[in-house]
PAGUMI-770715 format. One record per residue: x, y, z of N, C-alpha, C, O in turn; residue number from 1; residue in three letters. Coordinates in pm, 1 decimal. Layout:
BEGIN
<<X,Y,Z>,<X,Y,Z>,<X,Y,Z>,<X,Y,Z>,NUM,ALA>,
...
//
This chain:
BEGIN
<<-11164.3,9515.3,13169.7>,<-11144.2,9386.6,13110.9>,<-11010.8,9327.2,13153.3>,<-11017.9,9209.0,13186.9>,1,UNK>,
<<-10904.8,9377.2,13158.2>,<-10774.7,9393.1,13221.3>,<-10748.0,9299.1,13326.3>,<-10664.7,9208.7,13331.5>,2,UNK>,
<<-10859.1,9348.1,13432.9>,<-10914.8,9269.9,13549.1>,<-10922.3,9163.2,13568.2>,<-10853.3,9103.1,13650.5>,3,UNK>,
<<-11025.9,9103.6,13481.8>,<-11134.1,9003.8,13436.5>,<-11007.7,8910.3,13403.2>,<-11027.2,8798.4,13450.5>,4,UNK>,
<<-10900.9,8919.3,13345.7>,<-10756.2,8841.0,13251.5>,<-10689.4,8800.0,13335.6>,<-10651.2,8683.1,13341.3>,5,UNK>,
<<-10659.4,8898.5,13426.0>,<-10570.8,8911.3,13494.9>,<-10629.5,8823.7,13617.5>,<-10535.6,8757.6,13661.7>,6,UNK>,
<<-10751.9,8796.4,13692.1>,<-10794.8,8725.1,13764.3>,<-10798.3,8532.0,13736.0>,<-10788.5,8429.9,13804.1>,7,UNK>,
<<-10813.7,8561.4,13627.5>,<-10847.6,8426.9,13556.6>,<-10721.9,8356.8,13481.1>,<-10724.1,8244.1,13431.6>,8,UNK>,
<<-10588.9,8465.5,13482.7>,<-10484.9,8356.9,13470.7>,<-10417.2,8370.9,13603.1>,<-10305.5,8320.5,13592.5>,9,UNK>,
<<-10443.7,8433.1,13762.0>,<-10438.4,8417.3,13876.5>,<-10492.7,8278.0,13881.0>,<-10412.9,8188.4,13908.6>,10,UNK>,
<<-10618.9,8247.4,13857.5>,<-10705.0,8167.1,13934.2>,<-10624.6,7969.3,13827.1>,<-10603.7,7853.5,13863.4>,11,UNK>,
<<-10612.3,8041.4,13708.3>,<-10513.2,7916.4,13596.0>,<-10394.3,7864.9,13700.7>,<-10358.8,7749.7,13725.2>,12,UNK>,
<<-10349.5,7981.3,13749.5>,<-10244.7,7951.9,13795.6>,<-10192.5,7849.0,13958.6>,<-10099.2,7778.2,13996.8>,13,UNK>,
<<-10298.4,7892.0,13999.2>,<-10374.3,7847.9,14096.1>,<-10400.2,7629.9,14092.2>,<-10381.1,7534.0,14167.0>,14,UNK>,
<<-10449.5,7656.7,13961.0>,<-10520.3,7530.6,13960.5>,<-10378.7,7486.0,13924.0>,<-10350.4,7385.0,13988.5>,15,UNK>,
<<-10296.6,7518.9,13857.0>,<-10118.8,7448.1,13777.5>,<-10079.4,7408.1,13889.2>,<-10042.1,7290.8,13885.1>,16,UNK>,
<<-10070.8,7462.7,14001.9>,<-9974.2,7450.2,14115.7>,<-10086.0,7329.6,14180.8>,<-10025.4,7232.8,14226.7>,17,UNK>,
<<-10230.2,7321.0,14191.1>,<-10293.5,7264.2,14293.8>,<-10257.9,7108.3,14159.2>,<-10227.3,6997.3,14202.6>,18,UNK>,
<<-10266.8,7127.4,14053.1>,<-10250.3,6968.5,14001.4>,<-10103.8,6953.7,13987.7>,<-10073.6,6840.6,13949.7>,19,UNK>,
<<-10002.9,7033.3,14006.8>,<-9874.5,6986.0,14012.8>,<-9836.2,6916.9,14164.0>,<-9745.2,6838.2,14189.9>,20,UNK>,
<<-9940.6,6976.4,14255.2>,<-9910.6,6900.3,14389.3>,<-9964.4,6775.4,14427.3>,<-9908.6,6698.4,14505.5>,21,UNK>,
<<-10072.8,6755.4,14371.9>,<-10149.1,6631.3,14346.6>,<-10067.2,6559.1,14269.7>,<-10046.9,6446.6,14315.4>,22,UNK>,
<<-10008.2,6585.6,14160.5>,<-9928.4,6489.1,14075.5>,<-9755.5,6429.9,14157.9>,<-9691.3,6325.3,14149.0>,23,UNK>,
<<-9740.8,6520.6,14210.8>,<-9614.3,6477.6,14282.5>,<-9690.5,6405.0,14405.7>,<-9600.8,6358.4,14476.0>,24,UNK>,
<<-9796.8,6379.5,14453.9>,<-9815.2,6359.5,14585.7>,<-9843.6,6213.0,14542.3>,<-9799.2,6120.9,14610.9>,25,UNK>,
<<-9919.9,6187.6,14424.6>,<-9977.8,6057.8,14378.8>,<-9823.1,5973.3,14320.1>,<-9789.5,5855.0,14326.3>,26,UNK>,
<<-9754.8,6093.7,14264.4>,<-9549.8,5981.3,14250.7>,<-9539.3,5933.4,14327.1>,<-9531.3,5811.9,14344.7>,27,UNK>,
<<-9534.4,6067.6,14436.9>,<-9415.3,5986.8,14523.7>,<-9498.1,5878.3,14604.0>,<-9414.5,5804.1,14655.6>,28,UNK>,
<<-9681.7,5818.5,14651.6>,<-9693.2,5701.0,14686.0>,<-9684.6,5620.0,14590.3>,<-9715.6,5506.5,14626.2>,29,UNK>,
<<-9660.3,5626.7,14499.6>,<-9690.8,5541.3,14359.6>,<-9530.0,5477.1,14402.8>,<-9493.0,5362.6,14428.6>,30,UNK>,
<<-9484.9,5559.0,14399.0>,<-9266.3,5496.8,14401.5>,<-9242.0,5430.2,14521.9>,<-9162.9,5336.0,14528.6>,31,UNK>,
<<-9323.7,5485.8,14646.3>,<-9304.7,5430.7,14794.7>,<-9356.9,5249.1,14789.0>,<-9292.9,5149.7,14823.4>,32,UNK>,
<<-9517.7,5262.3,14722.9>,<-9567.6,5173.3,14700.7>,<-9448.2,5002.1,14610.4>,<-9423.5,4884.3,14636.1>,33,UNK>,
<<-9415.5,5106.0,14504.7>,<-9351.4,5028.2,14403.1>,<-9205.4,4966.4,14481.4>,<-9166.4,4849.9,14488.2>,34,UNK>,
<<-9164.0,5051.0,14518.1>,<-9016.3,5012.0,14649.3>,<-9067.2,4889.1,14726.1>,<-9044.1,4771.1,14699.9>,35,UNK>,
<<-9146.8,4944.1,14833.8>,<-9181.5,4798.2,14877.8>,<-9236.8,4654.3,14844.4>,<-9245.5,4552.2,14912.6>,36,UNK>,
<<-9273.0,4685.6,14706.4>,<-9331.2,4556.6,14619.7>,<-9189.6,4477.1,14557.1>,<-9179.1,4365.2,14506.9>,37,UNK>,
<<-9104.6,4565.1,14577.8>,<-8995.6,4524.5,14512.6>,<-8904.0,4464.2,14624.6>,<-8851.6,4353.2,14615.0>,38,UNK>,
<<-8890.4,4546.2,14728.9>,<-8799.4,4466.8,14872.4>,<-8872.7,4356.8,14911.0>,<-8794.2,4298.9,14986.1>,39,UNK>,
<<-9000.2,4274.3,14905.9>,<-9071.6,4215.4,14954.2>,<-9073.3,4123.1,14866.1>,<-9166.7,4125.4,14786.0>,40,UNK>,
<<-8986.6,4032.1,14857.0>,<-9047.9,3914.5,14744.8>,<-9075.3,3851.2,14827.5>,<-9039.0,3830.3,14943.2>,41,UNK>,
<<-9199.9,3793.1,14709.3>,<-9351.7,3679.5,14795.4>,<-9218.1,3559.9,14793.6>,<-9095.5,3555.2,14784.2>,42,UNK>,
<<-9349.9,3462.2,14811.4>,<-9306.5,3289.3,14903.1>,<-9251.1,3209.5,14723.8>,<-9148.7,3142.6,14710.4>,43,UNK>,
<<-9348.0,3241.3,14612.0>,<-9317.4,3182.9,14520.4>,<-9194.9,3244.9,14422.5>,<-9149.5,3198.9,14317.7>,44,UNK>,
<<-9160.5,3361.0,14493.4>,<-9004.3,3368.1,14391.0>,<-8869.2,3254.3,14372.7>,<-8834.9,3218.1,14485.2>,45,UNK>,
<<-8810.8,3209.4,14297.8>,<-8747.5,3143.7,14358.2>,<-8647.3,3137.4,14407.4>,<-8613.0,3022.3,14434.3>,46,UNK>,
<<-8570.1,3225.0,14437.1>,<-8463.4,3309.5,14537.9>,<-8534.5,3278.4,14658.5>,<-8464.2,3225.8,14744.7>,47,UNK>,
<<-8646.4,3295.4,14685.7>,<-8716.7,3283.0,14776.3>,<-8717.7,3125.4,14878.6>,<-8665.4,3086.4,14982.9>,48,UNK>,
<<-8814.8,3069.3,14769.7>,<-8763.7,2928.0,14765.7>,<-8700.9,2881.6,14846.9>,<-8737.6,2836.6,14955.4>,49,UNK>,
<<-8562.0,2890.0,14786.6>,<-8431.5,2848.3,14817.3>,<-8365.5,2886.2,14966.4>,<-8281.2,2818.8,15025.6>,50,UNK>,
<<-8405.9,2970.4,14996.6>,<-8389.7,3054.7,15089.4>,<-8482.7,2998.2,15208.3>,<-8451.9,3020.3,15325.4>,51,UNK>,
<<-8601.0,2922.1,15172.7>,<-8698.4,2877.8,15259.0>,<-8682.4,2700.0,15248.9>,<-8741.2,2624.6,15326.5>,52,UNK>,
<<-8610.1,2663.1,15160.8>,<-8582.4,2518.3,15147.4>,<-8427.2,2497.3,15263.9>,<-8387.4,2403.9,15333.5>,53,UNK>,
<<-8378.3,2631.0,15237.2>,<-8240.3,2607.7,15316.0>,<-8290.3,2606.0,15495.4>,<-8263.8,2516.0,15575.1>,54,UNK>,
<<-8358.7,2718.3,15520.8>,<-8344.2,2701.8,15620.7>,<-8488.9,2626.0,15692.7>,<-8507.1,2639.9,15813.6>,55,UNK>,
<<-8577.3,2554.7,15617.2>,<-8635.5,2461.1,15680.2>,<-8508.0,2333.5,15711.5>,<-8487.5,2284.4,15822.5>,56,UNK>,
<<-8426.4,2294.6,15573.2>,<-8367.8,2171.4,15640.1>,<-8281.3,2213.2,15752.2>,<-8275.1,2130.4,15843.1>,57,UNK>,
<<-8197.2,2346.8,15771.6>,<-8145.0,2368.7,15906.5>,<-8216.9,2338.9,16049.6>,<-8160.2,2311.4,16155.4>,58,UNK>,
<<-8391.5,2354.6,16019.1>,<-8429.8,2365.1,16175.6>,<-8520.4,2205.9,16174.6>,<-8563.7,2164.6,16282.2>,59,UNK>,
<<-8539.4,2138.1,16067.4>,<-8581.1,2006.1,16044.3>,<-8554.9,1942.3,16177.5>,<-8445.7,1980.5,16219.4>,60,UNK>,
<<-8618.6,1853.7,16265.2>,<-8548.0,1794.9,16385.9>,<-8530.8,1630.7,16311.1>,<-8565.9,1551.2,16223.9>,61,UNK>,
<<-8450.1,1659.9,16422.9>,<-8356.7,1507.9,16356.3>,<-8377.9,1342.3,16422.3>,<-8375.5,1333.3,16545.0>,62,UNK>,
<<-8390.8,1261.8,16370.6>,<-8502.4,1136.7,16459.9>,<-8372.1,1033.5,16500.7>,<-8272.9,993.7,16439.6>,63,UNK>,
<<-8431.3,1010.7,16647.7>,<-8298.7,938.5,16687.2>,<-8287.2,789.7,16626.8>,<-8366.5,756.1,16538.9>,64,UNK>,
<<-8177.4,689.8,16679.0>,<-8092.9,607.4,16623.4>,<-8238.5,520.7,16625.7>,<-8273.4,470.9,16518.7>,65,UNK>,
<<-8346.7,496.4,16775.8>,<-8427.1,375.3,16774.2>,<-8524.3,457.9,16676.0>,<-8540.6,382.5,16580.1>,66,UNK>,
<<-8593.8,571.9,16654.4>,<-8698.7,588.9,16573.5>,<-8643.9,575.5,16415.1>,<-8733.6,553.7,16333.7>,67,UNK>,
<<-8513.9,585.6,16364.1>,<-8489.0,551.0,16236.9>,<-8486.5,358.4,16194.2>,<-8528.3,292.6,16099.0>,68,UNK>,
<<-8407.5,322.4,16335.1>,<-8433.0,170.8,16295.0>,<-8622.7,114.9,16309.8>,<-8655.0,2.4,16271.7>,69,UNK>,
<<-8718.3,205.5,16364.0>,<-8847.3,154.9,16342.4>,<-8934.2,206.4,16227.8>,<-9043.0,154.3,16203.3>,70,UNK>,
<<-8885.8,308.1,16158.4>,<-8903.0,349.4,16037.4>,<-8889.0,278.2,15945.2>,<-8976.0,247.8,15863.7>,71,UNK>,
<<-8741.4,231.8,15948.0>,<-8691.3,86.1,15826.9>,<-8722.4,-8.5,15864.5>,<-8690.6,-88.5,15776.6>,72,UNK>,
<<-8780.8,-74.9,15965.9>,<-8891.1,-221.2,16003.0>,<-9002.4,-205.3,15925.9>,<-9046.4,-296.3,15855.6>,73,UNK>,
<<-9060.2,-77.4,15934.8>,<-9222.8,-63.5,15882.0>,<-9190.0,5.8,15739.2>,<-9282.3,60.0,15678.3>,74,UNK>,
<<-9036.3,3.9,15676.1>,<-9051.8,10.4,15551.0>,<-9041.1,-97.4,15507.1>,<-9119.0,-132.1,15418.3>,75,UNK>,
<<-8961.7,-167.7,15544.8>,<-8915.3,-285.7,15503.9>,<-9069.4,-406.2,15489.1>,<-9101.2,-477.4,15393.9>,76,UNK>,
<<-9128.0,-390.3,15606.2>,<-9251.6,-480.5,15605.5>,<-9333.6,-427.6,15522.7>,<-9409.4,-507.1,15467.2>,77,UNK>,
<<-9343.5,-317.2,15495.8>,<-9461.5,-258.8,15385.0>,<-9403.3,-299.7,15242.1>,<-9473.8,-310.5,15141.8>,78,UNK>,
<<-9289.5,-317.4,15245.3>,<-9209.7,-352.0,15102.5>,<-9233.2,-471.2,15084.4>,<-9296.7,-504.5,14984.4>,79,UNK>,
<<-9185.4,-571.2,15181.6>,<-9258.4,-756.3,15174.1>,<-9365.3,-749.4,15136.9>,<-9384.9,-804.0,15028.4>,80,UNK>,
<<-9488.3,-680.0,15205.9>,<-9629.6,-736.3,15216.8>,<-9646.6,-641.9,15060.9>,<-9765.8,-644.1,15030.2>,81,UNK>,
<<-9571.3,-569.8,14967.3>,<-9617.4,-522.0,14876.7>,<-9558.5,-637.6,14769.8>,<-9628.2,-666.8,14672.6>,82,UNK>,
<<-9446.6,-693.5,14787.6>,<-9428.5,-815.9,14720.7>,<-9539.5,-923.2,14751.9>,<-9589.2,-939.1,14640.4>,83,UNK>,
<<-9579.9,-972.5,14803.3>,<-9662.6,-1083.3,14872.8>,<-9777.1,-1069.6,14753.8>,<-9817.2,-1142.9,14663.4>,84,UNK>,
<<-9811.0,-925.7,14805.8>,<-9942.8,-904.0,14711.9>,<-9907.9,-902.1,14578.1>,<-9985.8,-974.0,14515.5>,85,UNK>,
<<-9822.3,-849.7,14505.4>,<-9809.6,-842.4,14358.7>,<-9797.2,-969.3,14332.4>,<-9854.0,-1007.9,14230.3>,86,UNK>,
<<-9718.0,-1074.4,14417.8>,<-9671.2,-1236.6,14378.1>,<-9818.1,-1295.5,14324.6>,<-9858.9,-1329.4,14213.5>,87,UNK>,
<<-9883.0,-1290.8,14470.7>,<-10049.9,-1337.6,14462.9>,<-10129.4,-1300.3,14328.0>,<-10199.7,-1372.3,14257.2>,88,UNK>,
<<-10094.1,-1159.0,14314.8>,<-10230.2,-1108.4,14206.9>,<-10135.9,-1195.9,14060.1>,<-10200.6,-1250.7,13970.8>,89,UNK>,
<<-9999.1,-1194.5,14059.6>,<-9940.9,-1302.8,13926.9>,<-9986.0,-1459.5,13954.9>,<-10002.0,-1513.8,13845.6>,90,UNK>,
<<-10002.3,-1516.7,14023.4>,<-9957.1,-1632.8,14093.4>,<-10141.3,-1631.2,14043.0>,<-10165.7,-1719.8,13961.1>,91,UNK>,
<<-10260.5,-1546.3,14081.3>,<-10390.9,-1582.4,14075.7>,<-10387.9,-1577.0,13866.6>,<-10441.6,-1664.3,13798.5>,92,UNK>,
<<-10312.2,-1453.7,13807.3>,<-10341.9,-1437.7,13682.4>,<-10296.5,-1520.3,13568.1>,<-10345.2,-1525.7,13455.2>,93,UNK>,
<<-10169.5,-1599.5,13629.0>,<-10131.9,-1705.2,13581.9>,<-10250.7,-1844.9,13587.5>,<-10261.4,-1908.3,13482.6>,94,UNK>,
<<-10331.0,-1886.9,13700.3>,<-10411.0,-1950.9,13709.7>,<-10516.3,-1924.2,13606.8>,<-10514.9,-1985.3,13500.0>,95,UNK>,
<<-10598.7,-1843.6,13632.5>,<-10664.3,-1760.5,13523.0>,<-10617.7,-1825.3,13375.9>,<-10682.5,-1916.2,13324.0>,96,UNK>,
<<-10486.6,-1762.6,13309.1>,<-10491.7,-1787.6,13204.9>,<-10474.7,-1945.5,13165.9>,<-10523.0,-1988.1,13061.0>,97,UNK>,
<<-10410.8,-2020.7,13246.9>,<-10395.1,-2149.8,13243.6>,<-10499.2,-2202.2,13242.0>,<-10498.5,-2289.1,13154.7>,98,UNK>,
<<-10630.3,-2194.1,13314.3>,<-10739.3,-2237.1,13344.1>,<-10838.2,-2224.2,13194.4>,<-10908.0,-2313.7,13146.6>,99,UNK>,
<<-10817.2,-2076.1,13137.9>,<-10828.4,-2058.6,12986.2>,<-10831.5,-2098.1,12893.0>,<-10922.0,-2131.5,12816.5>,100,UNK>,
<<-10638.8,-2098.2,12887.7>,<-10642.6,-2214.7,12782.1>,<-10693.4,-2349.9,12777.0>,<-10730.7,-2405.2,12673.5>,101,UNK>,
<<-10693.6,-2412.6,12918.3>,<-10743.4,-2553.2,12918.5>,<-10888.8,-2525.3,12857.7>,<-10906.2,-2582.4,12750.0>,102,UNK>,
<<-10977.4,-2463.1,12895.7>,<-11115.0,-2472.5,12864.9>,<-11174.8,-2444.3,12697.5>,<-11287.0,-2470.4,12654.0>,103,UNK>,
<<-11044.4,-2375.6,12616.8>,<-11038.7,-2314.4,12514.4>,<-11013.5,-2445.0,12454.0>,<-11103.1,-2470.5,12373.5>,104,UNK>,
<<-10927.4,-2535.6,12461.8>,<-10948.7,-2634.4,12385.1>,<-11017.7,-2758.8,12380.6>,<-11011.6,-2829.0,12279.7>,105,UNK>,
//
């Protein structure tokens, strides 16, 4: 019987060591894993960000003297013709109500 004990806390012993190696083997990718999740911040951190706002405006290219003065022509004209139109749509709603009241009384 001696035997029989003695085999079977051999074989216990056996299995302690085979799940103590499995358990350290599954740490240490578990910690390797966790390290690099941690050196790696994504795009939306905002350290990140900042870091990606800075050096887009460093490599931004820069528009020369004639493409900035044709930029402010076609702002400038989009700004008139956006007055023009708001004048018109007052200038028609004023008619409108004038036209209103006349008929109202």
């Amino acid at each position: 019987m001696s035997n029989a004990i003695e085999s079977q806390k051999v074989a216990d012993e056996k299995k302690g060591w085979k799940g103590l190696l499995v358990a350290a083997v599954l740490s240490v990718l578990f910690l390797v894993i966790f390290y690099l999740a941690i050196e790696n911040e994504p795009d939306y951190m905002p350290s990140k960000q900042q870091e990606t706002n800075q050096t887009s405006f460093k490599n931004s290219p820069v528009m020369s003297k004639e493409a900035l003065a044709e930029a402010e022509k076609q702002r400038l004209a989009t700004t008139e013709s956006q007055a023009a139109d708001t004048g018109m749509k007052n200038m028609q709603q004023a008619a409108t109500e004038t036209h209103s009241e006349h008929s109202a009384h």
